[in-house]
PDBQT receptor file of N, H, CA, C and O in Angstrom, charges set to zero:
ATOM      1  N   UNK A   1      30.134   4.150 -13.260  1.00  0.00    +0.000 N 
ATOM      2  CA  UNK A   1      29.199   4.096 -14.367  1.00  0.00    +0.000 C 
ATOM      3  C   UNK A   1      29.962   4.031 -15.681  1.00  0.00    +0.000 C 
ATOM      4  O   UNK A   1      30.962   4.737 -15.803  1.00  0.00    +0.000 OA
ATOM      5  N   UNK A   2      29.555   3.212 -16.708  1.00  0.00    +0.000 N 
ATOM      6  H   UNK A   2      28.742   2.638 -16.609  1.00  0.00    +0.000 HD
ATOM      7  CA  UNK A   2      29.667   3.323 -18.144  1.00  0.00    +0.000 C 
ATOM      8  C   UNK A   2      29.674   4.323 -18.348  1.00  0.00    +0.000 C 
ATOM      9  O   UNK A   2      28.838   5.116 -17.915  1.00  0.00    +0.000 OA
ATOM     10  N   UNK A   3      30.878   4.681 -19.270  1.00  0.00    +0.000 N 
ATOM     11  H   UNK A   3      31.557   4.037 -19.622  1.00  0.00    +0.000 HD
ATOM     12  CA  UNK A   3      31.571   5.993 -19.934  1.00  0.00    +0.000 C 
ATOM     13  C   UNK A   3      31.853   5.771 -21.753  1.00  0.00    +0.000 C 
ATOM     14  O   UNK A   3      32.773   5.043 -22.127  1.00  0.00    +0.000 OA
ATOM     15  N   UNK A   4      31.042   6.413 -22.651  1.00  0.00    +0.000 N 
ATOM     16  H   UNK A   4      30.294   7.004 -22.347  1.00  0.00    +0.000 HD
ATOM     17  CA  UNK A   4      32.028   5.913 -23.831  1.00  0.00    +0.000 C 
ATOM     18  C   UNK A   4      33.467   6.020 -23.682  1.00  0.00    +0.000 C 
ATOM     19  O   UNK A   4      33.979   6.464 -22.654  1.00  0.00    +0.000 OA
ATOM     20  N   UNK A   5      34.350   5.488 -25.029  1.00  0.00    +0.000 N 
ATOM     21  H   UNK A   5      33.933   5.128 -25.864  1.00  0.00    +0.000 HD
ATOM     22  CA  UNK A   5      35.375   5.909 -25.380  1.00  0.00    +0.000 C 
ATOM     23  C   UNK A   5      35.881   6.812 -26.000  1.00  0.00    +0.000 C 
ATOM     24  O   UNK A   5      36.945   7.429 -25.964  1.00  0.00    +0.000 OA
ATOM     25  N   UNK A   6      34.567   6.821 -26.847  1.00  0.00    +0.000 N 
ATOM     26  H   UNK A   6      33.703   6.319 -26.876  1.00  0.00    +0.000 HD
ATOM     27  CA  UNK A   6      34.669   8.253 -28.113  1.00  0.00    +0.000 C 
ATOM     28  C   UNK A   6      33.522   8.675 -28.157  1.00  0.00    +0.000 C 
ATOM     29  O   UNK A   6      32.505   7.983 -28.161  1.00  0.00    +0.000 OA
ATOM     30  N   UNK A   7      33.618  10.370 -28.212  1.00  0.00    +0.000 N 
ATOM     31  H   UNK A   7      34.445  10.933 -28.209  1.00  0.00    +0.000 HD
ATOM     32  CA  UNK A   7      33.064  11.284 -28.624  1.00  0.00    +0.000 C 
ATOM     33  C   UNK A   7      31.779  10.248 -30.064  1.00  0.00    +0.000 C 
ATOM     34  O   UNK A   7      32.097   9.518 -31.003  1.00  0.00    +0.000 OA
ATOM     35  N   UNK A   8      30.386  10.700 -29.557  1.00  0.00    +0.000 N 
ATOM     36  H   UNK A   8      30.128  11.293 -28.794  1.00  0.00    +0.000 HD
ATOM     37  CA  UNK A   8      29.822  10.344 -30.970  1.00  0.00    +0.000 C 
ATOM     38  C   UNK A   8      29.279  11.613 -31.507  1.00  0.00    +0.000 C 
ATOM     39  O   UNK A   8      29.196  12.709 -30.953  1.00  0.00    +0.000 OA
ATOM     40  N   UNK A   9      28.900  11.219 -32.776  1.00  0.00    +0.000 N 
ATOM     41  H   UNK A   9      28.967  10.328 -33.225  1.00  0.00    +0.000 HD
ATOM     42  CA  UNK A   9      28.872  12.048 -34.355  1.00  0.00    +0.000 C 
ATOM     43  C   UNK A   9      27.758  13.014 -33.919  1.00  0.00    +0.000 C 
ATOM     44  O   UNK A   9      26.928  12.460 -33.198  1.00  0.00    +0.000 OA
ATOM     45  N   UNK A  10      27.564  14.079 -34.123  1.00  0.00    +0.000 N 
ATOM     46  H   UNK A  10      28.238  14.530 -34.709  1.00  0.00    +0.000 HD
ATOM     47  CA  UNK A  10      26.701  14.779 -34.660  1.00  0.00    +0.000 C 
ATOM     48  C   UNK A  10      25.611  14.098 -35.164  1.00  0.00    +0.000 C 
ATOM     49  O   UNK A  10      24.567  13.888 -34.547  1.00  0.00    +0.000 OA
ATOM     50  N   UNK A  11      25.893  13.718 -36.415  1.00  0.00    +0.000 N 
ATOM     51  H   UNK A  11      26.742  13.889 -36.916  1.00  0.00    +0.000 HD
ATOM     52  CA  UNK A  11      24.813  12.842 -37.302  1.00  0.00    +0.000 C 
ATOM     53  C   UNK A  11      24.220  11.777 -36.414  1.00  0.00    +0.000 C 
ATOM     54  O   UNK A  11      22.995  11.663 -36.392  1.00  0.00    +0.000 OA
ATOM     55  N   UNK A  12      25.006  10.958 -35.655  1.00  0.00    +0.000 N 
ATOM     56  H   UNK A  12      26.001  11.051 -35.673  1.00  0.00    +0.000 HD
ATOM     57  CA  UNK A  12      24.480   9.969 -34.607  1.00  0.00    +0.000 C 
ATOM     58  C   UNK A  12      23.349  10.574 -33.409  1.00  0.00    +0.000 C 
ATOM     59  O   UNK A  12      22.254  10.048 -33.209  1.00  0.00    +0.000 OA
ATOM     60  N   UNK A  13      23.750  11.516 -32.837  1.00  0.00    +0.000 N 
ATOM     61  H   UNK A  13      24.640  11.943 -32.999  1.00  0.00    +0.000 HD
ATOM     62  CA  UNK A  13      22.244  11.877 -32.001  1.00  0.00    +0.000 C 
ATOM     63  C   UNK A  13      22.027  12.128 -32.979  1.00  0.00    +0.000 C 
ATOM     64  O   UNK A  13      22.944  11.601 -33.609  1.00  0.00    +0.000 OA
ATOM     65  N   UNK A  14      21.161  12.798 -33.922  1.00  0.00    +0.000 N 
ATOM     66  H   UNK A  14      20.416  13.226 -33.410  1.00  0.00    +0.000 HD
ATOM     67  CA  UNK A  14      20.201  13.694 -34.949  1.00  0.00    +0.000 C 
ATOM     68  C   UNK A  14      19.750  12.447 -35.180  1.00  0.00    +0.000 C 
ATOM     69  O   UNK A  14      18.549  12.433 -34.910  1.00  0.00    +0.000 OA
ATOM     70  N   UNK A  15      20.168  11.261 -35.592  1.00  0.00    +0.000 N 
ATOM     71  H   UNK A  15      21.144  11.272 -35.812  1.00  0.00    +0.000 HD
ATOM     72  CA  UNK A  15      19.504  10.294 -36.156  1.00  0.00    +0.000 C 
ATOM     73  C   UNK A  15      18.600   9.243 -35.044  1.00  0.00    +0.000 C 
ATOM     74  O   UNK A  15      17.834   8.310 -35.283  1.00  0.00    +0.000 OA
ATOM     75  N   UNK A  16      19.242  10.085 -33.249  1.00  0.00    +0.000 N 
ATOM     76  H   UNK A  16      19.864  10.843 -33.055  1.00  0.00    +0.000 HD
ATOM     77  CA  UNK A  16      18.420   9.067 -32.696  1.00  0.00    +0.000 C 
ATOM     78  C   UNK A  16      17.365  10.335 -32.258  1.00  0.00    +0.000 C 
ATOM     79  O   UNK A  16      16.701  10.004 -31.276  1.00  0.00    +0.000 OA
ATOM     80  N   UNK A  17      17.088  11.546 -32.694  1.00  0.00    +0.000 N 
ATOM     81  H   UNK A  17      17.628  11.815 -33.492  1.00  0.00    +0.000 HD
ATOM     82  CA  UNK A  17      16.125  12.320 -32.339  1.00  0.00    +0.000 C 
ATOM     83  C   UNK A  17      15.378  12.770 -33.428  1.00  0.00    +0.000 C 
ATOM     84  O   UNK A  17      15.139  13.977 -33.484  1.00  0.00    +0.000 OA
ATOM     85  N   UNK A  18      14.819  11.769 -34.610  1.00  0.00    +0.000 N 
ATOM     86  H   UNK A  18      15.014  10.789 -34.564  1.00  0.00    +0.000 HD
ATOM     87  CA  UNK A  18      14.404  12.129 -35.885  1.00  0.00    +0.000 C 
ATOM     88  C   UNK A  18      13.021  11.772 -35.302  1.00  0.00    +0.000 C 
ATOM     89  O   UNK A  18      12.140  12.608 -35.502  1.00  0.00    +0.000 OA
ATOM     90  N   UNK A  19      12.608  10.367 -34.430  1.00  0.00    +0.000 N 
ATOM     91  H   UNK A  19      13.324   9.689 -34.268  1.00  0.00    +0.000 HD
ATOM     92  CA  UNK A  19      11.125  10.204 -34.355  1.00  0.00    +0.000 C 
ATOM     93  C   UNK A  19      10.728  11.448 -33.558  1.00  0.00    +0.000 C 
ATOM     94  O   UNK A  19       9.560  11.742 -33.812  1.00  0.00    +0.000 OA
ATOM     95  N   UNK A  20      11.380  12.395 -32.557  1.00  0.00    +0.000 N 
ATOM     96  H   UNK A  20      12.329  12.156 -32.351  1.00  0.00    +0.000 HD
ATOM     97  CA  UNK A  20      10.402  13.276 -31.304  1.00  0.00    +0.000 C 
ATOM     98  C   UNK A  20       9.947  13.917 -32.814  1.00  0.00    +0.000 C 
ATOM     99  O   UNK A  20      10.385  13.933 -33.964  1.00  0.00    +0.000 OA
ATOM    100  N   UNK A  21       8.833  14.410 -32.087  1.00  0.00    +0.000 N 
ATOM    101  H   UNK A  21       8.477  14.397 -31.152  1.00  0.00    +0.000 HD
ATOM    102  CA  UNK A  21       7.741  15.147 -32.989  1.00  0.00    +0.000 C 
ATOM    103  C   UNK A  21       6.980  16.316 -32.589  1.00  0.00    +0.000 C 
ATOM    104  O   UNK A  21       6.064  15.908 -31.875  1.00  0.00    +0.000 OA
ATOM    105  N   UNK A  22       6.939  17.282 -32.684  1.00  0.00    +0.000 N 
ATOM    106  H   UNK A  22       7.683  17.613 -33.264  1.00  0.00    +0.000 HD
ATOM    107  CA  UNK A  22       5.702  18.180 -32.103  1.00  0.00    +0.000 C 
ATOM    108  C   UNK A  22       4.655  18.017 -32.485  1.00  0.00    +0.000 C 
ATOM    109  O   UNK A  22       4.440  18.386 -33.640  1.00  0.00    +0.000 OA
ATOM    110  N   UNK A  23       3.448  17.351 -31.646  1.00  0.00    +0.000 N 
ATOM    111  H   UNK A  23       3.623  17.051 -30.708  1.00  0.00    +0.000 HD
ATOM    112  CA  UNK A  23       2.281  17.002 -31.761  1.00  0.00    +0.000 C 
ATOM    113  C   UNK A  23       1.250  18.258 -31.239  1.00  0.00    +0.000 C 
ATOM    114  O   UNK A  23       1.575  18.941 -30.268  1.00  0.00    +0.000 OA
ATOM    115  N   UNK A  24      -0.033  18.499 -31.980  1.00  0.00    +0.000 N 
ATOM    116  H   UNK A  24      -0.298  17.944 -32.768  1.00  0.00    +0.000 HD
ATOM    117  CA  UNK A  24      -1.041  19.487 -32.040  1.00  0.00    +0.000 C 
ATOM    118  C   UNK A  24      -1.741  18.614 -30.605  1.00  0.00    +0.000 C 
ATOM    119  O   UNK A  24      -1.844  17.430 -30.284  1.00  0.00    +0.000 OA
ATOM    120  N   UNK A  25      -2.124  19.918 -30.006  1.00  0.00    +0.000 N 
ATOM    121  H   UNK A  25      -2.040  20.880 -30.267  1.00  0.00    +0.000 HD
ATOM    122  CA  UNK A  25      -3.078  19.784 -28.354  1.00  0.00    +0.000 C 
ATOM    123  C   UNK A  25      -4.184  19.043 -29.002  1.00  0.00    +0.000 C 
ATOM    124  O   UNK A  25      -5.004  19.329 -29.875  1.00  0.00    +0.000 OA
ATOM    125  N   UNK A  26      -4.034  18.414 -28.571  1.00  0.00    +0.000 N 
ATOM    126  H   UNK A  26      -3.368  18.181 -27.862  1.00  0.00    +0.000 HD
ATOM    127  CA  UNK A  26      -5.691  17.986 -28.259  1.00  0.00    +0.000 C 
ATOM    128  C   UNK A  26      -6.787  18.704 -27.823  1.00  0.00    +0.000 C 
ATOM    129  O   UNK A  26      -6.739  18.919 -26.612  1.00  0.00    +0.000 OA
ATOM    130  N   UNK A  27      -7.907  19.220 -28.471  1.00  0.00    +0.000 N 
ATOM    131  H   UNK A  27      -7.946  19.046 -29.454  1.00  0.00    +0.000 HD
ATOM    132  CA  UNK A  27      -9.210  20.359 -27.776  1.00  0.00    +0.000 C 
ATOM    133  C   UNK A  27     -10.423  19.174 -27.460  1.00  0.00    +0.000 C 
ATOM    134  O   UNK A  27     -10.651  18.122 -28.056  1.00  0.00    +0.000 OA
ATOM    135  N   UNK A  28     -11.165  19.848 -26.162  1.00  0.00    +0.000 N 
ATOM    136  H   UNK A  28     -10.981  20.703 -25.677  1.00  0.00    +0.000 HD
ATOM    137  CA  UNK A  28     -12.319  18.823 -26.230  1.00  0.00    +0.000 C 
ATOM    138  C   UNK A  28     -13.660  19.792 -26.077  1.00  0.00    +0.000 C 
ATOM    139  O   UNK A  28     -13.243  20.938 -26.243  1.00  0.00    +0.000 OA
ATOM    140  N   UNK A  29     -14.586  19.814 -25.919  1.00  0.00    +0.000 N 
ATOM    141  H   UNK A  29     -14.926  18.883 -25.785  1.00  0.00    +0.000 HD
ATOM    142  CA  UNK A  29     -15.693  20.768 -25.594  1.00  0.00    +0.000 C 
ATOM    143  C   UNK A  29     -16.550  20.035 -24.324  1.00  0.00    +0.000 C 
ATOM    144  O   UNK A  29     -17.317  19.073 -24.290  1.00  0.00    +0.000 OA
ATOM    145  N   UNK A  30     -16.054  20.941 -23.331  1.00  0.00    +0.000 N 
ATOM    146  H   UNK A  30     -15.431  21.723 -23.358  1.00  0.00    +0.000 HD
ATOM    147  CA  UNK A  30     -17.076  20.388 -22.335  1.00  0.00    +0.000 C 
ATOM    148  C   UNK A  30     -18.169  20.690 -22.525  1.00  0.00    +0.000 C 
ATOM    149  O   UNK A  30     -18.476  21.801 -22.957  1.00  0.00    +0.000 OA
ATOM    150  N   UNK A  31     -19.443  19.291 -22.101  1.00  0.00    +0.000 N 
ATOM    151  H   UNK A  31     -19.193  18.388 -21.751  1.00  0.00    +0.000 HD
ATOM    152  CA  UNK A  31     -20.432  19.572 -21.992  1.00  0.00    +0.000 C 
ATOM    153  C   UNK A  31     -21.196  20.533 -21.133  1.00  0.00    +0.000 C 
ATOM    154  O   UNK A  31     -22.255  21.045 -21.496  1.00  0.00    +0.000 OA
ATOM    155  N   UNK A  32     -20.571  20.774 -19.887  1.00  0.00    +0.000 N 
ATOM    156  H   UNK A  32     -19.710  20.358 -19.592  1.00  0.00    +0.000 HD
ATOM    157  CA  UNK A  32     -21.277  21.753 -19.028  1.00  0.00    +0.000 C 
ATOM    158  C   UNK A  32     -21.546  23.226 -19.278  1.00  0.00    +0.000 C 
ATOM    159  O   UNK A  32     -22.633  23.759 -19.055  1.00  0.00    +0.000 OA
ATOM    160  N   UNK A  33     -20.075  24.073 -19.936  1.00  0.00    +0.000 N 
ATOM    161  H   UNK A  33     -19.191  23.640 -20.117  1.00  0.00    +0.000 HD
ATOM    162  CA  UNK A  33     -20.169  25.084 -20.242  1.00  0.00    +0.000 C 
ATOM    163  C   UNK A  33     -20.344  25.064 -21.522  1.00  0.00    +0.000 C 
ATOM    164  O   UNK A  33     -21.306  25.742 -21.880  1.00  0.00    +0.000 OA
ATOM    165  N   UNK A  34     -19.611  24.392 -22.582  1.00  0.00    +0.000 N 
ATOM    166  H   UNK A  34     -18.829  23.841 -22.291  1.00  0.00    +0.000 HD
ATOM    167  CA  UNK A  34     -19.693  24.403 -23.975  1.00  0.00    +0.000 C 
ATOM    168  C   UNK A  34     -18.196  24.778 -24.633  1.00  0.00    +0.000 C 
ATOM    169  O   UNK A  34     -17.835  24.773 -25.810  1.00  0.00    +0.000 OA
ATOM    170  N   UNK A  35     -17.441  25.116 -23.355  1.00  0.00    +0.000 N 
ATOM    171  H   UNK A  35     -17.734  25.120 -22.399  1.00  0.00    +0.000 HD
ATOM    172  CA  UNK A  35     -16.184  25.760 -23.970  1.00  0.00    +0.000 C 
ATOM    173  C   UNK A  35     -15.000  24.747 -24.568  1.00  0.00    +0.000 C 
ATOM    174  O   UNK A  35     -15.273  23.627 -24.137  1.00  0.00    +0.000 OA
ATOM    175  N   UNK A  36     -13.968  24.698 -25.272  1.00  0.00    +0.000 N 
ATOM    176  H   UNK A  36     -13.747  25.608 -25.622  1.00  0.00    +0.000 HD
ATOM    177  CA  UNK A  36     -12.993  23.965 -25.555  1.00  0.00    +0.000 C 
ATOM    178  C   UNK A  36     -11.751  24.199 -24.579  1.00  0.00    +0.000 C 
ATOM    179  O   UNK A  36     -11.289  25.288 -24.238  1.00  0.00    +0.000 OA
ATOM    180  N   UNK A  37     -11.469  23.370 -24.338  1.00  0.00    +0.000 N 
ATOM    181  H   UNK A  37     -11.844  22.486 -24.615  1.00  0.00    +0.000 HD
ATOM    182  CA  UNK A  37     -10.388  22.884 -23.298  1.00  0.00    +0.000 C 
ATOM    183  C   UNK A  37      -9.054  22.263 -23.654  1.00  0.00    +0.000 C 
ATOM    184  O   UNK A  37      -9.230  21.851 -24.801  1.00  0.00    +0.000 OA
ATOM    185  N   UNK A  38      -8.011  22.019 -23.348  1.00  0.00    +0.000 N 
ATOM    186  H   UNK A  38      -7.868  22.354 -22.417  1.00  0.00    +0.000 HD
ATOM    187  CA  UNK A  38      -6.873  20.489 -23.216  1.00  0.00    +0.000 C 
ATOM    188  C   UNK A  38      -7.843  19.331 -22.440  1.00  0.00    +0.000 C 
ATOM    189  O   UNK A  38      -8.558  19.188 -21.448  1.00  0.00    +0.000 OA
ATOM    190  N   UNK A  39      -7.441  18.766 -23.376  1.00  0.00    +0.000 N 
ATOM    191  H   UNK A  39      -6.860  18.882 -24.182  1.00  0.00    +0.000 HD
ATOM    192  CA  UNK A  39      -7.876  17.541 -22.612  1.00  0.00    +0.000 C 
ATOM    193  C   UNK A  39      -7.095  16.840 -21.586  1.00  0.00    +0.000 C 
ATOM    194  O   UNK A  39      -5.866  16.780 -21.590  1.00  0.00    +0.000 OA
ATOM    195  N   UNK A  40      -7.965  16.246 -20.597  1.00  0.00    +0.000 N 
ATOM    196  H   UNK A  40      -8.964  16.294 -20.594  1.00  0.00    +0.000 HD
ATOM    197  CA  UNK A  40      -7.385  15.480 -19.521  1.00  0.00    +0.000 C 
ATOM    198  C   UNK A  40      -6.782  16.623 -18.586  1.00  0.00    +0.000 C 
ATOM    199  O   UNK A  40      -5.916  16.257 -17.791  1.00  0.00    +0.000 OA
ATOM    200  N   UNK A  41      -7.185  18.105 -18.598  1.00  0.00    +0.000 N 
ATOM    201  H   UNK A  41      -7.889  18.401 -19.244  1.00  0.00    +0.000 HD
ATOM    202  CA  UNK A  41      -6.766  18.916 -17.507  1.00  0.00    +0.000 C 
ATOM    203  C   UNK A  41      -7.944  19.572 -17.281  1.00  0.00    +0.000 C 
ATOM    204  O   UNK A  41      -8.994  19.563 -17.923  1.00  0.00    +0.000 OA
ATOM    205  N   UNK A  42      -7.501  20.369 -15.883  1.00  0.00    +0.000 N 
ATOM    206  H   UNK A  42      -6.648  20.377 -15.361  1.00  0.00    +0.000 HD
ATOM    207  CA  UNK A  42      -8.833  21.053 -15.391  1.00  0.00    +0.000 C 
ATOM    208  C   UNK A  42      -9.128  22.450 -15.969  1.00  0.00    +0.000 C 
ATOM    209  O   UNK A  42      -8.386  22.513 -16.949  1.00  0.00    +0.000 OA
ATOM    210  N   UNK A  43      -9.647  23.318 -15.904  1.00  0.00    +0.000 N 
ATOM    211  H   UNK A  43     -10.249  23.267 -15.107  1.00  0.00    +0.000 HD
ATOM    212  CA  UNK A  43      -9.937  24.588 -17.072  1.00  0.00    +0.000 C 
ATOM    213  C   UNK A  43     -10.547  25.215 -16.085  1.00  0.00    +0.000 C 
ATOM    214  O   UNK A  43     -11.033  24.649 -15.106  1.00  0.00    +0.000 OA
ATOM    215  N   UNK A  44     -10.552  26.582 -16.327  1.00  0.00    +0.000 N 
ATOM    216  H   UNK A  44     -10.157  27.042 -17.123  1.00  0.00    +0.000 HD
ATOM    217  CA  UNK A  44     -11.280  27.916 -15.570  1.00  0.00    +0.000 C 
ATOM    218  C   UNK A  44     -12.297  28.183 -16.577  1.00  0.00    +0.000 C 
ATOM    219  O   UNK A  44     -12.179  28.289 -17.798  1.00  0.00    +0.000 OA
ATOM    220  N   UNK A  45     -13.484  28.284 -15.705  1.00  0.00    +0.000 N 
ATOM    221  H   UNK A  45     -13.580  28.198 -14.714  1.00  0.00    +0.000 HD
ATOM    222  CA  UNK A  45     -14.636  28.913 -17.002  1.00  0.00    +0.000 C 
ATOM    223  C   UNK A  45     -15.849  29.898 -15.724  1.00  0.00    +0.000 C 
ATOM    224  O   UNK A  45     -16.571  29.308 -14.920  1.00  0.00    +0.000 OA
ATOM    225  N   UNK A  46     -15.779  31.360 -15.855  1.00  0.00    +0.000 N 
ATOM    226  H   UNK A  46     -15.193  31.840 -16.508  1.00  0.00    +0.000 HD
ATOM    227  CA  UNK A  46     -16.186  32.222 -15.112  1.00  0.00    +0.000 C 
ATOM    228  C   UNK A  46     -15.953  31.909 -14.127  1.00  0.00    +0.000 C 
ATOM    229  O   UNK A  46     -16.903  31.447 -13.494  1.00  0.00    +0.000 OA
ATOM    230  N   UNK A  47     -14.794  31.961 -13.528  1.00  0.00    +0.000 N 
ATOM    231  H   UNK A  47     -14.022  32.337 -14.042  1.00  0.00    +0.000 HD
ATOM    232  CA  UNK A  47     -14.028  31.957 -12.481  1.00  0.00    +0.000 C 
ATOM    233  C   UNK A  47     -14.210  30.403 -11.189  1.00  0.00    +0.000 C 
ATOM    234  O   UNK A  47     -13.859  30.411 -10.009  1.00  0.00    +0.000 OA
ATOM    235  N   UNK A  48     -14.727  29.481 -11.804  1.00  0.00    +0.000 N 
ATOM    236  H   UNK A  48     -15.012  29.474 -12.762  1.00  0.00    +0.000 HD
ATOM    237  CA  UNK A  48     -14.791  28.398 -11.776  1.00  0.00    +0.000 C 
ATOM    238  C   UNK A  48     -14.498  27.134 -12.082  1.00  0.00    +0.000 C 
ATOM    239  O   UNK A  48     -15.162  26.637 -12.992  1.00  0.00    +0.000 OA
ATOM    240  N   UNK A  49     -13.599  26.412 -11.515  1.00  0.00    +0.000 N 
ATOM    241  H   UNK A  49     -13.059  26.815 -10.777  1.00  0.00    +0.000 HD
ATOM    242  CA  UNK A  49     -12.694  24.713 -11.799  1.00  0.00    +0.000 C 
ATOM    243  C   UNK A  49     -13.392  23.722 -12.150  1.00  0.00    +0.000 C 
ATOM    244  O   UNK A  49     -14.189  23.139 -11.414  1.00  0.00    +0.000 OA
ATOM    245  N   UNK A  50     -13.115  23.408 -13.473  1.00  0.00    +0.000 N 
ATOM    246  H   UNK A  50     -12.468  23.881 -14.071  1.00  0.00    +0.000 HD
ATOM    247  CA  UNK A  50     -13.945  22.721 -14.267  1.00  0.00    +0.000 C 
ATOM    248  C   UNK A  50     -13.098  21.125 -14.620  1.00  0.00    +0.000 C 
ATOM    249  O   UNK A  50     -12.288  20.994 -15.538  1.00  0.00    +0.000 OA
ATOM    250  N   UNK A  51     -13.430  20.234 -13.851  1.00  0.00    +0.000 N 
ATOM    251  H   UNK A  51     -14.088  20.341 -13.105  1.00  0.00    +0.000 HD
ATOM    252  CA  UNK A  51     -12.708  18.938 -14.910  1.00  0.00    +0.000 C 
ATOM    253  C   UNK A  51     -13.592  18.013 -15.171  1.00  0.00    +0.000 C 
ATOM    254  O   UNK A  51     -14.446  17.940 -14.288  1.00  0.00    +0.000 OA
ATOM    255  N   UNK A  52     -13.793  16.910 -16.463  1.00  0.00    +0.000 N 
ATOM    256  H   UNK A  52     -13.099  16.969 -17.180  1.00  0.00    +0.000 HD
ATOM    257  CA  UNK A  52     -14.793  16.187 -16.980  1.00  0.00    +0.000 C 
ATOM    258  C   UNK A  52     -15.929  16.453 -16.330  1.00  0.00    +0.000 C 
ATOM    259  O   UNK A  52     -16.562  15.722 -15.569  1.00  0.00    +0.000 OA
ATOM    260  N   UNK A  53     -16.260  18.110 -16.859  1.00  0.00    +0.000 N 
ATOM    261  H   UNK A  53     -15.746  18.704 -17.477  1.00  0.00    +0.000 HD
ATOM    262  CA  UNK A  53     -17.531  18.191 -17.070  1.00  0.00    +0.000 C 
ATOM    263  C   UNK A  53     -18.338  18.651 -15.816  1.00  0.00    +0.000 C 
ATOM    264  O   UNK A  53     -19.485  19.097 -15.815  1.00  0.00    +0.000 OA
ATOM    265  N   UNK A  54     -17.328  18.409 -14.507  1.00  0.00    +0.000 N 
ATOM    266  H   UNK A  54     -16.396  18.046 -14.508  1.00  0.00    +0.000 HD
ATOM    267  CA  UNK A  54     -17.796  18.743 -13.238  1.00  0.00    +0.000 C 
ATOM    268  C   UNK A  54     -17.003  19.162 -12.516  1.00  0.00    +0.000 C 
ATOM    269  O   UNK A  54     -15.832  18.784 -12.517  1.00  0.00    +0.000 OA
ATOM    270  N   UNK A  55     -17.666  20.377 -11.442  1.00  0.00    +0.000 N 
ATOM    271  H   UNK A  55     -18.618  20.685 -11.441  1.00  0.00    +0.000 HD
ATOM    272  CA  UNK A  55     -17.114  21.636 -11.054  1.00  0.00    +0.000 C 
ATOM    273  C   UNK A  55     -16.716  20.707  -9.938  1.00  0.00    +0.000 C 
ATOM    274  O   UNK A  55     -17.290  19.730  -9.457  1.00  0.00    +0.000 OA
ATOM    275  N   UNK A  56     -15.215  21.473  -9.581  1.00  0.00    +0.000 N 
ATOM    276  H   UNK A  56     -14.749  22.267  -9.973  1.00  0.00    +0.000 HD
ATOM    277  CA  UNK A  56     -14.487  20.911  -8.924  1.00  0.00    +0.000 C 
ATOM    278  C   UNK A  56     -14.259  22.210  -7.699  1.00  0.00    +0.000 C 
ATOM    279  O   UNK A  56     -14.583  22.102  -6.516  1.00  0.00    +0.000 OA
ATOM    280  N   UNK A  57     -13.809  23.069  -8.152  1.00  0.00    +0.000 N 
ATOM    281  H   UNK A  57     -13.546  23.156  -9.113  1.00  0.00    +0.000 HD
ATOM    282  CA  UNK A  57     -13.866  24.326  -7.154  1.00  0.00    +0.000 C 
ATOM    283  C   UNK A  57     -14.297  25.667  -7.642  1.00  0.00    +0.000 C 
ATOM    284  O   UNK A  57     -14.259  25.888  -8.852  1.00  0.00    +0.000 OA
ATOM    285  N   UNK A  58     -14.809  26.821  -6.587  1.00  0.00    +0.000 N 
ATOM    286  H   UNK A  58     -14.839  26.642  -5.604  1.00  0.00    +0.000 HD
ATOM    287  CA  UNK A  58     -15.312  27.656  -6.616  1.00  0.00    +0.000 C 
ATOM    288  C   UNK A  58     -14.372  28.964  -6.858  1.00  0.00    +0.000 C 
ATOM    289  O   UNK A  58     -13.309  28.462  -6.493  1.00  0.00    +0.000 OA
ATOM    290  N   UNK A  59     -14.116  29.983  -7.137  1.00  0.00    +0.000 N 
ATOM    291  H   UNK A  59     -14.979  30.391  -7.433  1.00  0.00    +0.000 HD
ATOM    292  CA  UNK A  59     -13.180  31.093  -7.048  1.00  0.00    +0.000 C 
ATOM    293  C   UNK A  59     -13.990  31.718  -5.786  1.00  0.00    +0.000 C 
ATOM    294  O   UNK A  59     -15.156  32.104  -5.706  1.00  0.00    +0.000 OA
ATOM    295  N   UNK A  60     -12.982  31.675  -4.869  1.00  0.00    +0.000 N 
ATOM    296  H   UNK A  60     -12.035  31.361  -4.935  1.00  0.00    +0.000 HD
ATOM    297  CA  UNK A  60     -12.991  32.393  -3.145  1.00  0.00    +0.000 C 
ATOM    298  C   UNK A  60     -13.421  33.762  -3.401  1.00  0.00    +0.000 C 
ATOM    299  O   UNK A  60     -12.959  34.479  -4.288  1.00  0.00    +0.000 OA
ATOM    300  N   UNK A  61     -14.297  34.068  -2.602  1.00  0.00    +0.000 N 
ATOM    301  H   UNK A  61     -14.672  33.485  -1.882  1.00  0.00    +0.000 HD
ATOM    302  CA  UNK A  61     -14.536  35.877  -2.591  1.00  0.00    +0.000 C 
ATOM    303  C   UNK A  61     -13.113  36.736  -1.849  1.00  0.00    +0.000 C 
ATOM    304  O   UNK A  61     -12.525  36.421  -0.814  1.00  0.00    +0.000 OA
ATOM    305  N   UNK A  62     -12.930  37.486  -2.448  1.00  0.00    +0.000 N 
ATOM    306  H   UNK A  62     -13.408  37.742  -3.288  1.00  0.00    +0.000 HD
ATOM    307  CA  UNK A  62     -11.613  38.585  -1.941  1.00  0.00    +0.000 C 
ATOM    308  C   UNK A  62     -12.325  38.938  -0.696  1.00  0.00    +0.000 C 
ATOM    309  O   UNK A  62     -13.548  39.080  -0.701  1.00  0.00    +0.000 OA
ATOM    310  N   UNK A  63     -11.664  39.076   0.293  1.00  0.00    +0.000 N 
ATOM    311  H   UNK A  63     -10.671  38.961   0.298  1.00  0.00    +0.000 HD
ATOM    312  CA  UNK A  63     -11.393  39.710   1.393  1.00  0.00    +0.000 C 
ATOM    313  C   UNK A  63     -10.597  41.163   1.719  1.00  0.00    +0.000 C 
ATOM    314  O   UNK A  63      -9.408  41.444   1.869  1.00  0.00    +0.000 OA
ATOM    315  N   UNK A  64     -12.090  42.096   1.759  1.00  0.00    +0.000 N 
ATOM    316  H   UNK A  64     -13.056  41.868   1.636  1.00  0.00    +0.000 HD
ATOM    317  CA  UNK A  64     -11.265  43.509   1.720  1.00  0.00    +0.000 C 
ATOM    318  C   UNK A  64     -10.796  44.336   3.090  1.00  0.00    +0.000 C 
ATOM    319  O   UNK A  64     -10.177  45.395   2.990  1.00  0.00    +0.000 OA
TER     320      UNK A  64
């Protein structure tokens, strides 16, 4: 594999990591419960799996 020759600058990465950015979450409000979420993931809302808006799974009863 390709190897440089020389060591690069300091200033050289920094200048190729100036665009990353920390970007704010995205919130959405599902319609079913009303609650705010991440978007595009699934969410717990009273112990129930929630994604776009439709229940996906149940929380299992404990077994005592």
């Amino acid at each position: 594999m390709p190897n440089p020759k020389r060591r690069h600058s300091q200033q050289r990465s920094a200048k190729r990591r100036t665009h990353y950015k920390a970007q704010e979450v995205t919130l959405s409000k599902d319609t079913t419960t009303g609650e705010l979420h991440v978007r595009h993931r699934a969410h717990v809302s009273e112990g129930q799996l929630f994604y776009k808006g439709k229940l996906v799974a149940e929380k299992a009863p404990l077994k005592a």
